[in-house]
C-alpha positions as a Markdown table, in Angstrom:
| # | Residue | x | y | z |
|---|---|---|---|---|
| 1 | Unk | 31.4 | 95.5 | 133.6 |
| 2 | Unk | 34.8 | 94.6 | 135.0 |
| 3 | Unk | 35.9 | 92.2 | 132.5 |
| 4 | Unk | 35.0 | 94.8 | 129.7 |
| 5 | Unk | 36.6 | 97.5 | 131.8 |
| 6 | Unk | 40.1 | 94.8 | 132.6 |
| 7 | Unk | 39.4 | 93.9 | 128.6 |
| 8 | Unk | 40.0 | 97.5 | 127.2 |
| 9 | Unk | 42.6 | 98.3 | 129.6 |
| 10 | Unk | 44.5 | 95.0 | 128.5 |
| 11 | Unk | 43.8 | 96.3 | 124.8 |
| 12 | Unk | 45.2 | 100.2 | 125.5 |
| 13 | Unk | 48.1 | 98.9 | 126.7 |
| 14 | Unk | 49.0 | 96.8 | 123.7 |
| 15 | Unk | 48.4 | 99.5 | 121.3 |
| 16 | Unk | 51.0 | 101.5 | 123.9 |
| 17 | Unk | 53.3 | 99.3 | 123.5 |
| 18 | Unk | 53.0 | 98.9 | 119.8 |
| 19 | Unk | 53.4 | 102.5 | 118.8 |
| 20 | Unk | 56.4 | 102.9 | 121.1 |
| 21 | Unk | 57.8 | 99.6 | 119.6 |
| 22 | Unk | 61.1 | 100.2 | 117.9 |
| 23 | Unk | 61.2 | 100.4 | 114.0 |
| 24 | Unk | 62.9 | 97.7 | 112.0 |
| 25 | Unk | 66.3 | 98.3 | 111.1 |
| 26 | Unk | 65.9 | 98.6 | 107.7 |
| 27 | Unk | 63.6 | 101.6 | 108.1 |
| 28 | Unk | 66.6 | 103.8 | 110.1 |
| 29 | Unk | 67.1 | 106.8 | 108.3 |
| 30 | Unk | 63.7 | 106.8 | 107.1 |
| 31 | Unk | 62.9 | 110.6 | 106.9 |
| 32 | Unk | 59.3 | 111.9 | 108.0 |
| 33 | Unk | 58.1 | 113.0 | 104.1 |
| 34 | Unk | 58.7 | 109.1 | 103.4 |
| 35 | Unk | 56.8 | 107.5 | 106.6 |
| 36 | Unk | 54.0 | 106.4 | 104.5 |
| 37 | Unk | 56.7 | 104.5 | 102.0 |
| 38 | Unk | 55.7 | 100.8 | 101.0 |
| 39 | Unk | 59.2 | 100.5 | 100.3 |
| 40 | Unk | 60.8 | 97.3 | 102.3 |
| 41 | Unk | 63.7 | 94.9 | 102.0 |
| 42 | Unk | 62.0 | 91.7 | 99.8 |
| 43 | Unk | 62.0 | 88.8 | 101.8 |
| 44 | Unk | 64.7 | 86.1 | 101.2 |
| 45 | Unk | 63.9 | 82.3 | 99.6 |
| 46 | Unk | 65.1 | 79.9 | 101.9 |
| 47 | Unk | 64.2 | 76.7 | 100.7 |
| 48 | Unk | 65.8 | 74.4 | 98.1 |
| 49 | Unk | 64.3 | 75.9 | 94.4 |
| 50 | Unk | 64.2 | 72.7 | 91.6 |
| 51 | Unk | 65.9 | 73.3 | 88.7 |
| 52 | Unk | 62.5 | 73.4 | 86.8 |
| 53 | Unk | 61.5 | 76.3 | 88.2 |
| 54 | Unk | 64.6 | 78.1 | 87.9 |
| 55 | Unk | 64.4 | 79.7 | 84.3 |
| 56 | Unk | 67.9 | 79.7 | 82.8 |
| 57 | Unk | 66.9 | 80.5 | 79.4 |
| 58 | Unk | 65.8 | 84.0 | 80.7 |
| 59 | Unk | 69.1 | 85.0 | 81.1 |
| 60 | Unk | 71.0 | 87.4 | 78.3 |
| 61 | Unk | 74.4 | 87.9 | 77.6 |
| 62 | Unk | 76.7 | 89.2 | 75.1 |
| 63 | Unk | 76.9 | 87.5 | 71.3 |
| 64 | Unk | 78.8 | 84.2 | 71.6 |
| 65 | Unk | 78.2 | 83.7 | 75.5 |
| 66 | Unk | 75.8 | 81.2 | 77.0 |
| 67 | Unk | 74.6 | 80.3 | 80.3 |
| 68 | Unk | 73.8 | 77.2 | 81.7 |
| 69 | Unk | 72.4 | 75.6 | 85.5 |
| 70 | Unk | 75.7 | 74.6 | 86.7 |
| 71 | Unk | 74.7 | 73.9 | 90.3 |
| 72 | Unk | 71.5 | 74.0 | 92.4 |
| 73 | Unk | 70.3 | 72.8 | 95.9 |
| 74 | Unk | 72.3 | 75.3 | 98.4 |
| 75 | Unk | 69.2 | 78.3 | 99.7 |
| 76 | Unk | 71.0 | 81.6 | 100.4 |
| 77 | Unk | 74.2 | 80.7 | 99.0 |
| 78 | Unk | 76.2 | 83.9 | 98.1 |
| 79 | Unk | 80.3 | 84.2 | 98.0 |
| 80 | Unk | 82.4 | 81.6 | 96.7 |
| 81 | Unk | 85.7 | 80.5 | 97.1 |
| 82 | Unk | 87.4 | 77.5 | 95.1 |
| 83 | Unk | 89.6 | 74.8 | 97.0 |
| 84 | Unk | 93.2 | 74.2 | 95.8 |
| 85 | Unk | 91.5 | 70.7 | 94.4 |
| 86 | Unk | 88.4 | 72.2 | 93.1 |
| 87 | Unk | 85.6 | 71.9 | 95.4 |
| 88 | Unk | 83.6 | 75.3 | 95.7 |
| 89 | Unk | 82.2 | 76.5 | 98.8 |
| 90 | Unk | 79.4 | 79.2 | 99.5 |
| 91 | Unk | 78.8 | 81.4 | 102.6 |
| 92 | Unk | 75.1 | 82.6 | 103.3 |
| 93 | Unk | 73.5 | 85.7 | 105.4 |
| 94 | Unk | 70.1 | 84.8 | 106.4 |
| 95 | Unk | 70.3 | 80.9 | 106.4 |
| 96 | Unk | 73.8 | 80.3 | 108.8 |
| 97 | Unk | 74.9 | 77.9 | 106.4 |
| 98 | Unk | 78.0 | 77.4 | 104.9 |
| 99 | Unk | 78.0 | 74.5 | 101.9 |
| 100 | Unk | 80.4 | 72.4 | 99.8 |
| 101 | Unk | 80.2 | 72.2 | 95.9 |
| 102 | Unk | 81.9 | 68.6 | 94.8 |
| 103 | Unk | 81.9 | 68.2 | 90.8 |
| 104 | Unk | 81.7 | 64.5 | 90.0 |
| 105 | Unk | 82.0 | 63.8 | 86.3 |
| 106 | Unk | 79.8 | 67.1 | 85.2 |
| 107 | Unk | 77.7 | 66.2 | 88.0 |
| 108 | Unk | 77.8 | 68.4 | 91.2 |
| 109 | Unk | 76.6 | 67.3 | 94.7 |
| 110 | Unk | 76.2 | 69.6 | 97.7 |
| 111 | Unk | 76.6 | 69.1 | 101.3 |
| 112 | Unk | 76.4 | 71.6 | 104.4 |
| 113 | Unk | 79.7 | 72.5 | 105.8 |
| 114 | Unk | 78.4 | 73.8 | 108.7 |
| 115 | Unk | 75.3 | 75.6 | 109.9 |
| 116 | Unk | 73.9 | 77.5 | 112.9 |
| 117 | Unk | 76.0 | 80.2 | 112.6 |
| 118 | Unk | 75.4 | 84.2 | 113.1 |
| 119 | Unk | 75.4 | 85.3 | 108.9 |
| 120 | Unk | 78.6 | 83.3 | 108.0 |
| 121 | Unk | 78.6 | 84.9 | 104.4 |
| 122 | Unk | 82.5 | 85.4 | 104.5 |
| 123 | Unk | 84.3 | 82.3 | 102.9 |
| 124 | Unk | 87.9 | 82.2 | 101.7 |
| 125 | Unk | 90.6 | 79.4 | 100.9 |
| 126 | Unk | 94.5 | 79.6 | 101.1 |
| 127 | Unk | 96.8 | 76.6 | 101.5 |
| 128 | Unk | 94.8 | 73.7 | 101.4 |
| 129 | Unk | 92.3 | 75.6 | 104.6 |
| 130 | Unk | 89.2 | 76.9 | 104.6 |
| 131 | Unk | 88.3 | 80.4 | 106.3 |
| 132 | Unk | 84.6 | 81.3 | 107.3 |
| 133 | Unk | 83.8 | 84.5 | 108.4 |
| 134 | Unk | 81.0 | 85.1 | 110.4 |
| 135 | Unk | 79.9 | 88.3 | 112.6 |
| 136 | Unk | 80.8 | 86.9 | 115.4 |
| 137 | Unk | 83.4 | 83.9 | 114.6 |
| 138 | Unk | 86.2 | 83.7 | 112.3 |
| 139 | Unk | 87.0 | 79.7 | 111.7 |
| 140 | Unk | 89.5 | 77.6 | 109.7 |
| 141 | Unk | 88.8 | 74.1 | 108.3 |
| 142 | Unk | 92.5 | 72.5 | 107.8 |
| 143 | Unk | 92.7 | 70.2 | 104.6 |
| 144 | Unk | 88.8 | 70.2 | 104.6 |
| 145 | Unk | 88.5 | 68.6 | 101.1 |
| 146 | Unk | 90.4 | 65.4 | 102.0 |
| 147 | Unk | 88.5 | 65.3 | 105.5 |
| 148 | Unk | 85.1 | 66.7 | 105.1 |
| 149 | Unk | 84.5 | 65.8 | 109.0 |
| 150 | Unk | 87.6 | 68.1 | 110.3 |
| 151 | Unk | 86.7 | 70.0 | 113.5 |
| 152 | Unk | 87.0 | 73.9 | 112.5 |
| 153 | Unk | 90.4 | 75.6 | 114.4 |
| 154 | Unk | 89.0 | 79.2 | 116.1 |
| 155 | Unk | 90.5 | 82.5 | 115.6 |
| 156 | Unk | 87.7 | 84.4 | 116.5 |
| 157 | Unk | 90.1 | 85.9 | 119.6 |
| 158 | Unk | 92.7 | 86.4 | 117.6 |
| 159 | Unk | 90.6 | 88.4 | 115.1 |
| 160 | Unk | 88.8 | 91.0 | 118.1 |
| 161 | Unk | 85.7 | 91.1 | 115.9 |
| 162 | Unk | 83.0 | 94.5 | 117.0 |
| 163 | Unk | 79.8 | 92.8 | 118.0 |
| 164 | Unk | 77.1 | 94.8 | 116.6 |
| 165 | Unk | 75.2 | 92.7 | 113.4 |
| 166 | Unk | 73.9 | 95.1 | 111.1 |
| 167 | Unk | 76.1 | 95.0 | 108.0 |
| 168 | Unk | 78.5 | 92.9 | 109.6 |
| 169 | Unk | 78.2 | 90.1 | 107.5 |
| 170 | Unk | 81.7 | 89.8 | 105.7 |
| 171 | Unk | 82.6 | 89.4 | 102.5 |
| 172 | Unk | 86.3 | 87.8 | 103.2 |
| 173 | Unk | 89.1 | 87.3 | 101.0 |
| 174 | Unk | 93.3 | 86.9 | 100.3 |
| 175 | Unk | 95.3 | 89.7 | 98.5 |
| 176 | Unk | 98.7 | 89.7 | 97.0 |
| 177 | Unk | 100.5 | 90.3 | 100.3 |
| 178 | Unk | 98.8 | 86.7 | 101.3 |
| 179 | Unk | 96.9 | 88.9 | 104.1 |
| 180 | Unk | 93.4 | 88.6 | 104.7 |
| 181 | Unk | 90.8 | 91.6 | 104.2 |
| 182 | Unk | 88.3 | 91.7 | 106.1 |
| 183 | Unk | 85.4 | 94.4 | 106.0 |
| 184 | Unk | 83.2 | 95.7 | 108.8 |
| 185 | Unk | 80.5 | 98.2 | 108.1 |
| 186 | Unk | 78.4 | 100.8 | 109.4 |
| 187 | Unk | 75.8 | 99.1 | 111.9 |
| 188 | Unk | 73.1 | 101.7 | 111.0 |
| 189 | Unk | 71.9 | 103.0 | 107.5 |
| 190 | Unk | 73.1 | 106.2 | 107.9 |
| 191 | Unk | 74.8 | 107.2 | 111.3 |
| 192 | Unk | 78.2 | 108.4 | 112.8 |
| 193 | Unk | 79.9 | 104.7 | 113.3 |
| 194 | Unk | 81.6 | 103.3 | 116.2 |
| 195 | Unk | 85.6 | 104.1 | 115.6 |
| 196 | Unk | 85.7 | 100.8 | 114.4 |
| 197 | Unk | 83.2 | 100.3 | 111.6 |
| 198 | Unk | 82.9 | 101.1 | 108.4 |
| 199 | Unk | 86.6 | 100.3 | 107.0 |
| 200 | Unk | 88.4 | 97.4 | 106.0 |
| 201 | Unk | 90.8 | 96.1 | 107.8 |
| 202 | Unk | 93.5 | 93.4 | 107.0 |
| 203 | Unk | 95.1 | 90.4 | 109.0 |
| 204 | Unk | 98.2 | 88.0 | 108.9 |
| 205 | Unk | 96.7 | 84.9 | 108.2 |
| 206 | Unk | 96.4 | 83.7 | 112.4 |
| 207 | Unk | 94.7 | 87.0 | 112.9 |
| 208 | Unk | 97.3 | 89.4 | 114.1 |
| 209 | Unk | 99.2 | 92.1 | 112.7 |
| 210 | Unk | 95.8 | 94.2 | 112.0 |
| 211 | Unk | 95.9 | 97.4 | 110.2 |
| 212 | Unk | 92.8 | 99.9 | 108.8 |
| 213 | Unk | 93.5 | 100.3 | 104.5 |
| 214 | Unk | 90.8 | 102.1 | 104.3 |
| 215 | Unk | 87.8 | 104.1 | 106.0 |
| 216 | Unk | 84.9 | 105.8 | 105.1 |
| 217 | Unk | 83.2 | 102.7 | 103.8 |
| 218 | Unk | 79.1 | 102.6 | 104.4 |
| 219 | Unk | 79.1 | 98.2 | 103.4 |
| 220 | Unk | 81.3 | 96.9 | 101.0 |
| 221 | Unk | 80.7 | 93.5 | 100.2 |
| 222 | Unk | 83.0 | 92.6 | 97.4 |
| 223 | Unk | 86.5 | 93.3 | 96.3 |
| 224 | Unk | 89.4 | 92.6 | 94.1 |
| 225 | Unk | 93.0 | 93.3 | 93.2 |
| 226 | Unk | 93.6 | 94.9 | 90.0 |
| 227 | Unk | 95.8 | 92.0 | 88.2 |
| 228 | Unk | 98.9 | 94.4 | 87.3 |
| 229 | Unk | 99.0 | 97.3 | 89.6 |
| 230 | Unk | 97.5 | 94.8 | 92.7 |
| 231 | Unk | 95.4 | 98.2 | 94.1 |
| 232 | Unk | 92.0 | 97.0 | 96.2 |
| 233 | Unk | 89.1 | 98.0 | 94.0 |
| 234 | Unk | 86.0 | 97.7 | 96.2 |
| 235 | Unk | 81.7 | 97.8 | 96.1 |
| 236 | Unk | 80.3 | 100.3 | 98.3 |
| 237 | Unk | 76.2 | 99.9 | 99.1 |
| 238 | Unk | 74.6 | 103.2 | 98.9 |
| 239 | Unk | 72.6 | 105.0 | 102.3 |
| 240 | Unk | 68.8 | 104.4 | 102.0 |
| 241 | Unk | 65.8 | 107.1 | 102.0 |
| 242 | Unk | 67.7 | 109.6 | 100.1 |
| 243 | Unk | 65.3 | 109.1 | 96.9 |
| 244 | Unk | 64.9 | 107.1 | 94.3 |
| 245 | Unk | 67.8 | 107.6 | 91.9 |
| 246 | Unk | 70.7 | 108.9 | 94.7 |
| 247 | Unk | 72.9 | 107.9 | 96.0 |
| 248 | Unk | 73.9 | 105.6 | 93.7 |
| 249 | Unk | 76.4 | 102.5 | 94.5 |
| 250 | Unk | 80.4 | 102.6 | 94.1 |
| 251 | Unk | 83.0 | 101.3 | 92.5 |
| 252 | Unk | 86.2 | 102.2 | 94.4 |
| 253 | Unk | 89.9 | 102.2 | 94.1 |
| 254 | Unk | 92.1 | 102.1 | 97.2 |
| 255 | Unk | 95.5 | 103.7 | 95.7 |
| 256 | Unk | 97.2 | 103.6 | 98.6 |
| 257 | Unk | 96.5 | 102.4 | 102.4 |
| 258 | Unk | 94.7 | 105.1 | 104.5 |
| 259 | Unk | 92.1 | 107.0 | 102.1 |
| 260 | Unk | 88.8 | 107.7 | 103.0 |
| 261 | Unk | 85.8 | 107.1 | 101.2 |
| 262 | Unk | 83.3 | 109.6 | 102.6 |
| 263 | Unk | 80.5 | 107.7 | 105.0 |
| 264 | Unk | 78.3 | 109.3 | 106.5 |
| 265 | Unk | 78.8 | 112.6 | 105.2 |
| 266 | Unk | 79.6 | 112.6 | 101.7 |
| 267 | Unk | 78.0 | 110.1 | 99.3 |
| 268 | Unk | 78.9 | 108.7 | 95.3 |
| 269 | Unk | 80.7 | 111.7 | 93.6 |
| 270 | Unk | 80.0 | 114.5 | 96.4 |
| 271 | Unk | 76.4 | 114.4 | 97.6 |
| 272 | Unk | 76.5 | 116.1 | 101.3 |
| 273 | Unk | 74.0 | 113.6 | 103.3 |
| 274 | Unk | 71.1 | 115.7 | 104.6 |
| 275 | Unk | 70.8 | 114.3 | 107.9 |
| 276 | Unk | 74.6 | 113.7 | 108.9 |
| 277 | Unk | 75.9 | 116.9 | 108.6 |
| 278 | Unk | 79.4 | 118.7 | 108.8 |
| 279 | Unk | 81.3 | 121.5 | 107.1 |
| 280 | Unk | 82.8 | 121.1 | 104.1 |
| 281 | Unk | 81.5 | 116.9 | 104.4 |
| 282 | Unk | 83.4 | 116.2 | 101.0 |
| 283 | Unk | 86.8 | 117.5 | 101.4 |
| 284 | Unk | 89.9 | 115.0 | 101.1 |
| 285 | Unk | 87.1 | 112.2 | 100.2 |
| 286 | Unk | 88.2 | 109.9 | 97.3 |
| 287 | Unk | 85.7 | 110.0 | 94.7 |
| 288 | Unk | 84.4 | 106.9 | 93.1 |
| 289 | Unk | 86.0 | 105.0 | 90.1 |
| 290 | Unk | 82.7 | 104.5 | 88.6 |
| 291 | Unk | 79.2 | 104.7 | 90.2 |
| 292 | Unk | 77.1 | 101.2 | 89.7 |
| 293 | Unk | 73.4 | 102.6 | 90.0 |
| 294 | Unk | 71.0 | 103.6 | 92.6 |
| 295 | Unk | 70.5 | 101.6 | 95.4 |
| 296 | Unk | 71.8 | 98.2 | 93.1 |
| 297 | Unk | 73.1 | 96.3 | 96.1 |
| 298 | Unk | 76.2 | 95.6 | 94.2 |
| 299 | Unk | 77.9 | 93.0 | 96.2 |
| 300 | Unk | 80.8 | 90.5 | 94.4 |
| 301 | Unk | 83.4 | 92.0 | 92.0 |
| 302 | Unk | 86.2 | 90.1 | 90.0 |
| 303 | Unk | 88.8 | 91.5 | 87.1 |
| 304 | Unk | 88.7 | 89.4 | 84.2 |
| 305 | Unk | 91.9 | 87.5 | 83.7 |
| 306 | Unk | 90.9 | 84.4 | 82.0 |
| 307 | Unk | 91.8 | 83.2 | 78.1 |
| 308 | Unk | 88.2 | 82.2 | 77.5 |
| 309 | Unk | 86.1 | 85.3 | 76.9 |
| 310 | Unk | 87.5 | 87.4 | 73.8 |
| 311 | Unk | 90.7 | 89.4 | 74.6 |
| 312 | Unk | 88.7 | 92.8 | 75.1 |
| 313 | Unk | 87.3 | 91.3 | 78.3 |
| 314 | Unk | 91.1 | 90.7 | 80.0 |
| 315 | Unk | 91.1 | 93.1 | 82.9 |
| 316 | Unk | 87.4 | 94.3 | 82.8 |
| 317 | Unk | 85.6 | 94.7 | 85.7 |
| 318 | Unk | 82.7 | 92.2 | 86.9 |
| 319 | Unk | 80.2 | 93.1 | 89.4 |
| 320 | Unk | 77.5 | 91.5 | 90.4 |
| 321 | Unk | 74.3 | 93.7 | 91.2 |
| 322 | Unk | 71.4 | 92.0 | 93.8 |
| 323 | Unk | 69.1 | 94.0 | 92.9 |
| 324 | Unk | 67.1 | 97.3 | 94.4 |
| 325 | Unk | 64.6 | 97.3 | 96.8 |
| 326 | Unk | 64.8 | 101.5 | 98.4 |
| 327 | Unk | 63.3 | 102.5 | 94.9 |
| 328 | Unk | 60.1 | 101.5 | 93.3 |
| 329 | Unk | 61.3 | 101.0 | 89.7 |
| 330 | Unk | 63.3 | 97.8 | 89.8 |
| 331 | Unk | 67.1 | 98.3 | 89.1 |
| 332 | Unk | 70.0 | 95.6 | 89.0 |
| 333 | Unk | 69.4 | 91.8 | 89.5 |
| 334 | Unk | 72.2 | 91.9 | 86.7 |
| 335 | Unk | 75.9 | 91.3 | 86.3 |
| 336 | Unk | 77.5 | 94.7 | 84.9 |
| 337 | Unk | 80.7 | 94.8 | 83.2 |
| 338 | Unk | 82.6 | 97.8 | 84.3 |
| 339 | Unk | 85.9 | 98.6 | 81.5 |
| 340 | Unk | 88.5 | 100.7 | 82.7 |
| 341 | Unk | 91.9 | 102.2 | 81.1 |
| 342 | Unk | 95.8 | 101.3 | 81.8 |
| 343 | Unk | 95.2 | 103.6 | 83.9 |
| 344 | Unk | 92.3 | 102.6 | 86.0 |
| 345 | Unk | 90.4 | 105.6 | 84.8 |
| 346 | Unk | 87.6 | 106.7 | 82.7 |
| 347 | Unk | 85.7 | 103.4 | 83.2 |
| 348 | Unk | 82.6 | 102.4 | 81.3 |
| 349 | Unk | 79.6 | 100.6 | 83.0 |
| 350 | Unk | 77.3 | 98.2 | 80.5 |
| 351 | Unk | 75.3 | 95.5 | 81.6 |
| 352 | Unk | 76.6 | 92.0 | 80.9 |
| 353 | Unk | 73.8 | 89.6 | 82.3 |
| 354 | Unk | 70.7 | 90.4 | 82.4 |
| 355 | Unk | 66.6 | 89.1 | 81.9 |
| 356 | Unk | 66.9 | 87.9 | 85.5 |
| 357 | Unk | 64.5 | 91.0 | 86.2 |
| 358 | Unk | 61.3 | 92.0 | 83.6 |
| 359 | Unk | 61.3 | 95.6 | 83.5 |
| 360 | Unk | 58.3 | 95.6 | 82.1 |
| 361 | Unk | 56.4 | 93.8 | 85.1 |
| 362 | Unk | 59.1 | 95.0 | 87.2 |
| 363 | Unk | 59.5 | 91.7 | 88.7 |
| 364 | Unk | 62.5 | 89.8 | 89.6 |
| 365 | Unk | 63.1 | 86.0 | 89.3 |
| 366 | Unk | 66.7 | 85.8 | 90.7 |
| 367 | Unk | 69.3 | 87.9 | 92.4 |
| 368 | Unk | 73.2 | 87.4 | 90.9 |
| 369 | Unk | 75.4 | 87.7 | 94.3 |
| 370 | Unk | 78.9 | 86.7 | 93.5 |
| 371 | Unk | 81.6 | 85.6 | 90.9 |
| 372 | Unk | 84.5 | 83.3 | 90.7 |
| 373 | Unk | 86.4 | 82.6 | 87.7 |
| 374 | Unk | 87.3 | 79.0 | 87.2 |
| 375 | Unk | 90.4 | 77.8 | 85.6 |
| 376 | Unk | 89.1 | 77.6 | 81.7 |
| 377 | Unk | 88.1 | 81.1 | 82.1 |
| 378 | Unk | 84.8 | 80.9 | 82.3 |
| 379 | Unk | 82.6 | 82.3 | 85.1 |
| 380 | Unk | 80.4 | 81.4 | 87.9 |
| 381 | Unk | 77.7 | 83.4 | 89.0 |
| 382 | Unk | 75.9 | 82.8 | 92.3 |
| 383 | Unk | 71.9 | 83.5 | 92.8 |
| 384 | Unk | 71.1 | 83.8 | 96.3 |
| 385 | Unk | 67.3 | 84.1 | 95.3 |
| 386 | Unk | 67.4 | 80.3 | 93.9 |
| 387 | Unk | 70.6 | 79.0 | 95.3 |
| 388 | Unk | 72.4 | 77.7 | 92.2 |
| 389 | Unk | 75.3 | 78.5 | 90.7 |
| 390 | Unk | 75.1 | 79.9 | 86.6 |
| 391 | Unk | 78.1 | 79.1 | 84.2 |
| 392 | Unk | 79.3 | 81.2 | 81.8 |
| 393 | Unk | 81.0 | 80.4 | 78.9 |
| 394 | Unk | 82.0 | 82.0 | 75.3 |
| 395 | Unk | 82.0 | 80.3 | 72.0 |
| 396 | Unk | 83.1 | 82.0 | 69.0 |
């Protein structure tokens, strides 16, 4: 009778402790009238996908484009950034990778750069050096494609990089000014951030001379510089557990240094959050340029400046979107093509790539991550779901 007795005892006080277990991250936010939700992030591939089983004729595009398997072999592999002699190399979130893409004669062979690091998904190349961004580390490889075995130089002190993880995997890259921008967002799904999260910051190249653009900025993991007026445009993520259809994701344009983009009070073009609240939460907010979709995960943006694609294409907008996951009707898992005036106004959103997702089923077979134009003009597209690479090219 004691053992039953020391048995249920044992049992009460596991269920305890379950129910006052904390929530996973993901579900933050989560208000009471959607506790029942089935609603969670899907779960990443992490293992090497053979091309067979990667459907490439699946994918649509535009009359006269075509895309192809260009590289495989590299799980979780998201941003890209090309070496002043060609080689391409790929940052990952969930995996701590970071890999090398070597093109041999049309052939391309992978290798891991490095691995065992805290969501190194930031990756960036200026002057013959590599730049990996991690959460908690910022490295540089010096003349890595000549010495694939060079021992990485630290700036992680230099950099003063906020510890907490969630969204604080980087998307990392050089602007005009030869600076490096660097974003850090808000480590909640919806919350009043830490003075210094969600913004982007840039850096002198050793990490010093740091100064906030831009504030306001829930996750933005993808950005550009407009090819003639050099503005930032930037991808915003969208706050979960606000619905299924707001707010939707953003396409931003940083004018000039010091503008705030609303988070957490004011969301896409002027939704007041319901749960952060403050008067008048969208006054002196910049609006969007163009809002991408609910809850797309639109990560990597490019402009357009290449000769291949026809001449309408110069200057348009790329954007890759993941994919949804906080709605139950599939939305994204596409490349969008965002056209915009002289200007930088009235701009036009149309999918581009697309049949990576069955609408039908509403299913997904792969999840486009990032872009990087190569120099013939055409276009690489990343698939973190598979880890490959796509090619896209235009024939008239």
């Amino acid at each position: 009778m004691n053992k039953l007795l020391a048995i249920a005892v044992l049992a009460a006080s596991l269920a305890s402790h379950a129910q006052q277990a904390p929530a996973p991250i993901w579900q933050q936010g989560r208000p009471p009238e959607m506790g029942d939700s089935k609603l969670a992030p899907f779960p990443p591939k992490l293992t090497e996908t053979p091309p067979a089983e990667i459907p490439v004729e699946k994918i649509k595009l535009p009359e006269g484009f075509k895309a192809e398997l260009w590289a495989h072999g590299f799980p979780g592999g998201r941003a890209m950034a090309r070496g002043s002699k060609g080689k391409i190399y790929l940052g990952t979130r969930q995996i701590g990778r970071v890999y090398e893409v070597t093109d041999r004669g049309g052939k391309r062979t992978v290798r891991i750069v490095a691995e065992k690091l805290l969501q190194p998904a930031g990756v960036a190349f200026a002057d013959g050096s590599l730049y990996v961004a991690a959460i908690d580390k910022i490295l540089r490889y010096d003349g890595i494609e000549d010495n694939p075995d060079v021992a990485p130089v630290d700036l992680t002190r230099e950099f003063n990089l906020p510890p907490l993880q969630h969204h604080n995997w980087k998307y990392i890259a050089f602007g005009p000014d030869k600076k490096l921008y660097v974003p850090f967002g808000a480590p909640c799904n919806i919350c009043e951030p830490p003075e210094e999260y969600a913004q982007i910051r840039r850096y002198k190249r050793d990490g010093s001379g740091m100064e906030v653009i831009a504030r306001g900025i829930r996750n933005t993991l993808g950005f550009d510089w407009h090819p003639e007026t050099h503005e930032l445009w930037f991808t915003d993520n969208g706050r979960d557990w606000m619905g299924e259809n707001e707010p939707e994701d953003e396409l931003n344009r940083v004018s000039k240094v010091g503008l705030n983009f609303g988070f957490p009070y004011c969301h896409a073009e002027g939704i007041p959050d319901p749960q952060i609240k403050k008067d008048a939460p969208c006054q002196g907010v910049t609006m969007p340029a163009a809002l991408l979709g609910p809850h797309a995960a639109a990560l990597g943006m490019i402009f357009y400046t290449g000769a291949m694609f026809p001449a309408s294409y110069r200057n348009s907008i790329f954007v890759a979107r993941k994919g949804s996951w906080n709605r139950t009707k599939l939305f994204g898992f596409d490349v969008a093509r965002v056209e915009i005036d002289a200007e930088g106004k009235n701009a036009k959103v149309t999918p581009f790539m697309t049949g990576l997702m069955d609408s039908q089923e509403n299913k997904f077979w792969g999840r486009p991550a990032y872009l990087l134009q190569m120099p013939d003009g055409s276009l690489l597209v990343s698939d973190e779901q598979n880890g490959a690479i796509y090619r896209v090219t235009y024939r008239k």
